[in-house]
N, C-alpha and C positions, 0 to 999 in steps of 0.2 A: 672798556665799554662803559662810558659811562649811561645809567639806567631810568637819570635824574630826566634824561630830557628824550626829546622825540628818538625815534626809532624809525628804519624805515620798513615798510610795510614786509620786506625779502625777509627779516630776520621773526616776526613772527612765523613767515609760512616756515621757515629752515628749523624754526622750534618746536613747530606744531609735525614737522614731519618728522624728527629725531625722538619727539616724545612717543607718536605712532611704532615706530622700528624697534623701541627700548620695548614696549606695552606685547608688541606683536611675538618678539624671541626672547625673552628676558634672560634666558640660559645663555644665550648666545653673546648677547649683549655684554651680560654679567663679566665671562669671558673674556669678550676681546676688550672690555675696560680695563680686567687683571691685567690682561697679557702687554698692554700699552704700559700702564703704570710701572709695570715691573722690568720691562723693557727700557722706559724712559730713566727708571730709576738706574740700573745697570749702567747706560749709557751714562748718564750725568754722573755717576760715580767714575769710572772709568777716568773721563775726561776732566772731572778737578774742577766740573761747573758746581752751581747753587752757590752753598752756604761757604761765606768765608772761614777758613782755622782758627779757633780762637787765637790771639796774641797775648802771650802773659805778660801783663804788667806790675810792676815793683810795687806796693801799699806808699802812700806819702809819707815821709819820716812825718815823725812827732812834732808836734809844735814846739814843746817845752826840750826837746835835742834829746830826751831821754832812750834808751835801751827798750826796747818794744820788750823784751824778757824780764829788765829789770820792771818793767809797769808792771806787767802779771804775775811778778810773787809778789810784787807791794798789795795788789788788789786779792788775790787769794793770802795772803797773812791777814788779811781784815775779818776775812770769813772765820 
């Protein structure tokens, strides 16, 4: 939804009547917000949706071909 441009006049009234409902049970509200999110969360876990697994990928070799090991006692014998 983009918010940048008109709207039509339905989704004020659906705004102003959802903000009424939240304002009127807010206990209630509160709840079935929990009970959604953690539901939805469940679900989307279960099923392997959202966030892709990370993928490990390899460091780029060195420029100069050297031993990434051999860099870091060069660099710690300096200290």
């Amino acid at each position: 939804m983009d918010l940048r441009q008109r709207q039509p006049f339905l989704f004020l009234v659906i705004g102003v009547l959802l903000f009424a409902i939240v304002a009127y049970r807010p206990e209630v509200m509160l709840f079935v917000l929990f009970l959604g999110y953690a539901v939805l969360g469940a679900i989307f876990g279960i099923l392997g949706w959202g966030r892709q697994p990370k993928i490990f990928r390899p460091p780029p070799p060195l420029e100069n071909g050297d031993d990434l090991h051999e860099s870091i006692d060069e660099d710690s014998e300096t200290l």
